[in-house]
C-alpha positions in Angstrom: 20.0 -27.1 21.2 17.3 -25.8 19.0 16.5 -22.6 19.0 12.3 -22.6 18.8 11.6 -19.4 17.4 13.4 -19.2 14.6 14.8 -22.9 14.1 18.3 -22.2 14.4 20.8 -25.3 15.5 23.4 -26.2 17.4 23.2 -23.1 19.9 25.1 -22.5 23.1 23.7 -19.6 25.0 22.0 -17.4 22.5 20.7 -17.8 18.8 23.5 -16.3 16.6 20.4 -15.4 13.8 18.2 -13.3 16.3 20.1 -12.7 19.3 17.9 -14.2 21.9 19.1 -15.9 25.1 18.3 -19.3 25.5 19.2 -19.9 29.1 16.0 -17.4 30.1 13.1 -18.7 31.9 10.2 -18.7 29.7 6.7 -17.8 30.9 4.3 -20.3 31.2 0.5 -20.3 31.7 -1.3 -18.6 35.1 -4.1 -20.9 36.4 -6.1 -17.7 36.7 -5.7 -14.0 35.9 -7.6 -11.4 38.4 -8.6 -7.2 37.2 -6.0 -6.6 40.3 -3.3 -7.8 38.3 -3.0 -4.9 36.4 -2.2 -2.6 39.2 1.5 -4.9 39.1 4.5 -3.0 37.7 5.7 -3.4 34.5 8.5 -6.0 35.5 6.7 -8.1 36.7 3.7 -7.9 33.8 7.0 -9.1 31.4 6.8 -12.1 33.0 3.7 -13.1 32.3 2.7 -15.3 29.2 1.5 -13.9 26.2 -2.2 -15.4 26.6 -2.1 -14.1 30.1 -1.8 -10.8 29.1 -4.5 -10.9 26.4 -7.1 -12.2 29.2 -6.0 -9.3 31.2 -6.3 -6.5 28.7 -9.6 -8.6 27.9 -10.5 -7.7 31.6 -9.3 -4.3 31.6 -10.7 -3.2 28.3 -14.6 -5.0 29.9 -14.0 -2.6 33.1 -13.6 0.2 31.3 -16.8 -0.2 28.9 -18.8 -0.4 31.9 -17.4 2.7 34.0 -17.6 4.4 30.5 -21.7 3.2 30.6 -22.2 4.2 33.9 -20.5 7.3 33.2 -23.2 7.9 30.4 -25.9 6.8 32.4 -24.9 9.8 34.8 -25.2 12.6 32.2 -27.9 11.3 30.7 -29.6 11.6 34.4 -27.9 15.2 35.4 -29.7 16.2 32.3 -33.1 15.4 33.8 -35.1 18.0 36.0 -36.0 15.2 38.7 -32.7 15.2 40.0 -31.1 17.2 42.5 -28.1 19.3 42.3 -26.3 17.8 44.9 -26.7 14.3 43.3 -24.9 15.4 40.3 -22.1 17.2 42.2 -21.4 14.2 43.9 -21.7 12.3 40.7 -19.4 15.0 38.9 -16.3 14.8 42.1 -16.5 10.9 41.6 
């Protein structure tokens, strides 16, 4: 067996140059990765393929510009005279 990291030959059950197992499932591809996917523990976020996991930070990274926006927007209007202080409370416990 050939090891396909690191090229190594003639292996058994782990690479004698890096120390990986070879008899480990490796990840493969999701058809489709969903925002709610990050709320998954860390165990089971390992499994996931590398690519996966760059669409989902992708996904997480977009959701957070656009609280962070909306968050602006807030202030920005809590600065204004024309609205009313229990608007920005409710905007300020959210």
């Amino acid at each position: 067996m050939i090891h396909s990291y690191c090229e190594t030959e003639g292996l058994e059950d782990s690479c004698s140059f890096c120390g990986a197992s070879l008899n480990i499932k490796r990840p493969k591809l999701k058809e489709f990765v969903v925002l709610e996917d990050v709320e998954k523990p860390v165990n089971e976020l390992a499994c996931f393929h590398t690519y996966d996991l760059l669409v989902l930070l992708r996904l997480v990274r977009k959701a957070r510009t656009k609280v962070y926006d909306l968050m602006l927007t807030f202030k920005k209007a809590g600065e204004s005279p024309q609205i009313d202080q229990a608007m920005v409370n409710y905007r300020e416990e959210q």
